[in-house]
C-alpha positions as CSV (number, residue, x, y, z in Angstrom):
1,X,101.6,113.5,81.7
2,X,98.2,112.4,80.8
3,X,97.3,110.0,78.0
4,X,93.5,109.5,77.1
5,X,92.2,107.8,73.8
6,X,92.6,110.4,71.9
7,X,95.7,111.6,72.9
8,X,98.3,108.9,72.3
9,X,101.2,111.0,70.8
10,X,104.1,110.0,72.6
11,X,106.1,113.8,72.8
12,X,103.3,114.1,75.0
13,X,103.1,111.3,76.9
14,X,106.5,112.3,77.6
15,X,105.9,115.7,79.2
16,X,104.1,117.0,82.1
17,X,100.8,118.8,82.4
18,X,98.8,120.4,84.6
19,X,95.4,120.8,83.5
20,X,92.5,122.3,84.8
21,X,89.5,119.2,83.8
22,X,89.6,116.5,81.7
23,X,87.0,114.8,80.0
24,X,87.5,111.9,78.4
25,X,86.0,107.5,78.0
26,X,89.6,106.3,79.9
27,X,91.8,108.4,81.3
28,X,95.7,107.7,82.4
29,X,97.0,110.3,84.8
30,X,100.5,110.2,85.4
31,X,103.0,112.7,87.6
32,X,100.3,115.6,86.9
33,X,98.1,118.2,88.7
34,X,94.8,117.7,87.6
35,X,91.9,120.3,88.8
36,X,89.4,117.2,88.0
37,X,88.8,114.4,85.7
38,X,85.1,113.1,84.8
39,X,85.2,109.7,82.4
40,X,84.2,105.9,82.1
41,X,87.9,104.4,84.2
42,X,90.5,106.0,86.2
43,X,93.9,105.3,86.9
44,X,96.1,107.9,88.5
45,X,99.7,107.8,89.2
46,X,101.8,109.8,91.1
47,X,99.4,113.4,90.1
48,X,97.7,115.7,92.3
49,X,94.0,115.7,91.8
50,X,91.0,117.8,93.0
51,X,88.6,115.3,92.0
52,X,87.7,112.3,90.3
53,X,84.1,111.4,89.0
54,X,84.5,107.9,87.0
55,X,81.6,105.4,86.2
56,X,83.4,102.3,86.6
57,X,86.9,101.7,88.4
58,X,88.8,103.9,89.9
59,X,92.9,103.1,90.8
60,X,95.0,105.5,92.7
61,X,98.6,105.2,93.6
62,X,101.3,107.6,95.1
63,X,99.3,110.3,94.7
64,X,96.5,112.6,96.6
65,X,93.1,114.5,96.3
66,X,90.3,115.5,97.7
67,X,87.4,113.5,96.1
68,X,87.8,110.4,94.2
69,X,83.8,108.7,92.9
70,X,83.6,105.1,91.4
71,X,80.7,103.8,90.1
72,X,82.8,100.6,90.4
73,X,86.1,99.2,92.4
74,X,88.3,101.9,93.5
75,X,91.7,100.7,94.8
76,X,94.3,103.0,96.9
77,X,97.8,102.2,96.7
78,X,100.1,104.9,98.7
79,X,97.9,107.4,98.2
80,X,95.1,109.0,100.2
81,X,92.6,112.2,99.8
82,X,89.8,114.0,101.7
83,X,86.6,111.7,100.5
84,X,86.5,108.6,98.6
85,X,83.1,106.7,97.4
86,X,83.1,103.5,95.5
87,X,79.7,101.9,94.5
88,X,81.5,98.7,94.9
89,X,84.5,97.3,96.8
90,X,87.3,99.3,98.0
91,X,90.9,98.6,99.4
92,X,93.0,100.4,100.5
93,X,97.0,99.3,101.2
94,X,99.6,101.9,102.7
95,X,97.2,104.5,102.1
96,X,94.5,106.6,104.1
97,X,91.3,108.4,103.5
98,X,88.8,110.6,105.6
99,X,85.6,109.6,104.7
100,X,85.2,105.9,102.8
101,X,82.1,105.2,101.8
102,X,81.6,102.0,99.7
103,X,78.5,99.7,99.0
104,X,80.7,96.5,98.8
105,X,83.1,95.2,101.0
106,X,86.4,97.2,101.8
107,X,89.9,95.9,102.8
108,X,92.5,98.2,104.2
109,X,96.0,96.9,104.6
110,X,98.6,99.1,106.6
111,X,96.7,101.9,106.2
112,X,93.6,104.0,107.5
113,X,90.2,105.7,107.3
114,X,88.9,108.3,109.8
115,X,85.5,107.1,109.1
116,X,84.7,104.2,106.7
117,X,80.4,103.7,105.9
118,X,80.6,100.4,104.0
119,X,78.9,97.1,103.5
120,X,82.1,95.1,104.7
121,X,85.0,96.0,106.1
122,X,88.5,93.9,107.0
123,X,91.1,94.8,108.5
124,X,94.3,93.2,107.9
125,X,98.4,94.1,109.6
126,X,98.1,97.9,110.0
127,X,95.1,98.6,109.2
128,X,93.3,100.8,111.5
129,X,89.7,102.9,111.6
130,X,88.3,105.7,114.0
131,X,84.8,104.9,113.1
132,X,83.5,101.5,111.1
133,X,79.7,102.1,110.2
134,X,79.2,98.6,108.7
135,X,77.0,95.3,109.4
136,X,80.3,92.9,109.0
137,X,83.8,93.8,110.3
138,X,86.4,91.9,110.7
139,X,89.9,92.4,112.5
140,X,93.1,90.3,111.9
141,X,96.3,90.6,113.9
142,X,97.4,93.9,113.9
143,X,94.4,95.6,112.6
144,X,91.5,98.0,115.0
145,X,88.5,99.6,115.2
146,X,88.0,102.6,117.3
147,X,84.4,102.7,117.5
148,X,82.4,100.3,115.8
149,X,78.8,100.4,115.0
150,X,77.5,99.6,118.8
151,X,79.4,102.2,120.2
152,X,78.6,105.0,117.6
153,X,74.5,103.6,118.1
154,X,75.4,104.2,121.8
155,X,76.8,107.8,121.7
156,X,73.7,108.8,119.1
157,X,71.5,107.4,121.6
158,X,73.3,109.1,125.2
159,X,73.5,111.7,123.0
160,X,69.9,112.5,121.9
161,X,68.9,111.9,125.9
162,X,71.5,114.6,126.6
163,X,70.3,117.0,123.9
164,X,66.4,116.4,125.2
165,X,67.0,117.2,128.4
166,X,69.2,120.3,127.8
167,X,66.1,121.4,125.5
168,X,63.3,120.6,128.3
169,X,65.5,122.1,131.2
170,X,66.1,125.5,128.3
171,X,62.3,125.6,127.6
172,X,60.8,125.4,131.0
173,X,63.7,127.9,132.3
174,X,62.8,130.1,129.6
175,X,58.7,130.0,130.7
176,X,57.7,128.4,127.0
């Protein structure tokens, strides 16, 4: 089902759609497969979506896709997808993402992100991620980091020694 402003008729709000892109000011997703959606607000329920390019907040539950883009809050309730970006605060609660990348602060509660690039992030009871590129984190009972912003600094910089040497040792075997 998808409702939009325009589209209020309730035989349709009744029935489900799959649609290839929507473009609309506020968009309602609902038990759908949605190619993608570009408007002003989100909210998507229980759908399948290839992307999601909104301007302001973006709210996800039970459902999946590969990019979701908020100019403002985007919130993730049992739900996930590939890439999510939120050009404010993002949270995150029995849900996971690949890469989160969010200029406010970010909360994720028994869920997870592979890599999270954010301004804050908290972790509260189950809430785990692999790599936390932010200035502020902070870990409650039951929550982790795998590699924090010291250690990733770490492996860039054992890692560029590595690489420079392999390319001196590579240059001076190869006479140039």
């Amino acid at each position: 089902m998808v409702e939009t402003d325009i589209q209020r008729d309730e035989s349709a709000a009744r029935t489900r759609m799959a649609a290839a892109a929507i473009d609309e000011n506020a968009v309602h997703v609902r038990q759908s497969a949605i190619g993608m959606i570009r408007t002003v607000s989100a909210t998507v329920r229980q759908a399948a979506v290839g992307a999601v390019f909104a301007r302001r907040d973006v709210s996800v539950a039970q459902c999946g896709g590969r990019l979701f883009v908020a100019g403002g809050d985007l919130s993730i309730r049992q739900g996930g997808g590939g890439m999510f970006v939120a050009g404010g605060d993002a949270e995150i609660r029995e849900g996971g993402v690949g890469t989160l990348v969010a200029l406010g602060g970010t909360t994720i509660e028994r869920g997870g992100a592979a890599v999270a690039l954010t301004g804050s992030v908290e972790l509260r009871e189950g809430g785990i991620v692999g790599i936390a590129l932010s200035p502020r984190i902070a870990v409650h009972p039951g929550g982790r980091v795998l590699v924090g912003i010291r250690e990733a600094g770490l492996a860039g910089v054992i890692g560029g020694l590595v690489v420079g040497v392999v390319v001196v040792l590579a240059r001076r075997l190869t006479g140039r």
